[in-house]
C-alpha positions as CSV (number, residue, x, y, z in Angstrom):
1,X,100.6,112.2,86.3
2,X,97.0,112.1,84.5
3,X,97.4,110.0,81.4
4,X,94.5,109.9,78.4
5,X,92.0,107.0,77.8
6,X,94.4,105.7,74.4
7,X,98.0,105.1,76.6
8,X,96.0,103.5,79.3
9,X,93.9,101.1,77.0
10,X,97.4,100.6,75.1
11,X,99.3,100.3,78.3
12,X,96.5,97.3,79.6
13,X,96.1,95.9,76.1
14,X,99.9,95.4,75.7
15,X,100.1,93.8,79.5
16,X,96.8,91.6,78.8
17,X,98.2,90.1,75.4
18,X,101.6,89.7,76.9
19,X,100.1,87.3,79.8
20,X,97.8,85.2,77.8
21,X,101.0,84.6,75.5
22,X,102.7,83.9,78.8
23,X,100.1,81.4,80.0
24,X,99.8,79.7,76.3
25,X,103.6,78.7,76.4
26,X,103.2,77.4,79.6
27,X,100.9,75.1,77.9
28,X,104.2,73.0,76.3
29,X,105.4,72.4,79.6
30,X,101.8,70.9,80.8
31,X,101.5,68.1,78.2
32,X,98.8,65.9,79.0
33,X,96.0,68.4,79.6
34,X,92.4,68.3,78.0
35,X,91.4,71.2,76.1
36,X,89.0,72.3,78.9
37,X,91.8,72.3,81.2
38,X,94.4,74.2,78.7
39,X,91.7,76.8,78.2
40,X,91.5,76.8,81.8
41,X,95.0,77.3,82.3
42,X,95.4,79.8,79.9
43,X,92.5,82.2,80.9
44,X,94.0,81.7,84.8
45,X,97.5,82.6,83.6
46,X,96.4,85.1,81.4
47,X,93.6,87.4,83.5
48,X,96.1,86.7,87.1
49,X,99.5,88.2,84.7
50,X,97.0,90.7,83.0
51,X,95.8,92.2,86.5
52,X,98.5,91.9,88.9
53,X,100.8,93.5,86.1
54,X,98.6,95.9,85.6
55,X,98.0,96.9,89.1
56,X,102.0,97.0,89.7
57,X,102.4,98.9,87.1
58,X,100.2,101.7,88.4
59,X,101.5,101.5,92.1
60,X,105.4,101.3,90.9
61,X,105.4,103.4,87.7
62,X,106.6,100.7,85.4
63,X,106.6,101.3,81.5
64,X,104.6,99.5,79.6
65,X,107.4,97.5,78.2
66,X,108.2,96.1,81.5
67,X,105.1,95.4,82.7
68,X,104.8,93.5,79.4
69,X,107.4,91.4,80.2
70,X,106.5,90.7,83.8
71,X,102.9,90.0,82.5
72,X,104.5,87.4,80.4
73,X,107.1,85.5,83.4
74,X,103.5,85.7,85.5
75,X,101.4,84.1,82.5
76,X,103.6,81.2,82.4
77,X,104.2,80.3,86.0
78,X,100.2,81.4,87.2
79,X,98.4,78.5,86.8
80,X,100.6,76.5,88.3
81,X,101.5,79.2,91.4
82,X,97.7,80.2,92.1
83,X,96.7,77.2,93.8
84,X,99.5,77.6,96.3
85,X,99.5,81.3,96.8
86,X,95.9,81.4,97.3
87,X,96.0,78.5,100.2
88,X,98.9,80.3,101.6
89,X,96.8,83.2,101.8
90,X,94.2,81.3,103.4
91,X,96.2,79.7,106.0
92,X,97.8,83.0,107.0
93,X,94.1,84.3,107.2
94,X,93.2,81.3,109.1
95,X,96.1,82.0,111.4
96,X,94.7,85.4,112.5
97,X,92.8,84.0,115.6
98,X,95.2,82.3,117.3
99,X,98.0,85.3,116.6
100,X,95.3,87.7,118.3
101,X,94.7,85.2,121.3
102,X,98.4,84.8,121.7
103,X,99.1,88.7,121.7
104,X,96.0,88.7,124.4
105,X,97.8,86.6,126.1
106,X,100.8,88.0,126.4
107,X,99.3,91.4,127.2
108,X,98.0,89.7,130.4
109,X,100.8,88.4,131.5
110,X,102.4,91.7,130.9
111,X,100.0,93.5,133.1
112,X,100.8,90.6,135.8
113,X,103.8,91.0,135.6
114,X,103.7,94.7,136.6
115,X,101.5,94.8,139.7
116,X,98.2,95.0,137.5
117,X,95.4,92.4,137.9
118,X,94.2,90.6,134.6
């Protein structure tokens, strides 16, 4: 399904407006923030909703409209769920070694197990 240069700049202009709207009304439930920090927060929220929206709505075929909307629920929970998400990446990441060394492990005892020598 080949779509023309207009509905995909549409399609990502509509998602991109819809999650710095998003990450702007998050602002009211952030009071105390600086104006560095609610520019922050907003271009955070905004470019994470714009391109994780826009992303799923290439790999699941979403309209427009929803995408929109989903831009918009990411906008206003992305500043505060990036920070998390991205160490919870990290940790899994970090985790990678020991799951390998385990699985080595195991393998070994495997082969023990059944006559081999490891």
């Amino acid at each position: 399904m080949k779509q023309d240069l207009a509905a995909v700049v549409h399609d990502f202009g509509f998602i991109l407006v819809s999650g710095f709207l998003g990450a702007i009304v998050s602002l009211a439930y952030m009071p105390g923030l600086t104006w560095r920090q609610q520019i922050a927060a907003t271009l955070a929220g905004g470019f994470t909703a714009s391109f994780v929206c826009w992303a799923l709505q290439d790999w699941l075929h979403l309209s427009a409209a929803v995408a929109g909307g989903l831009s918009f629920v990411v906008g206003l929970v992305a500043f505060r769920a990036t920070p998390s998400l991205v160490k919870a990446v990290a940790d899994s990441f970090a985790r990678i070694p020991d799951v390998v060394a385990q699985l080595g492990q195991a393998l070994a005892e495997r082969i023990r197990t059944f006559g081999g020598k490891a």
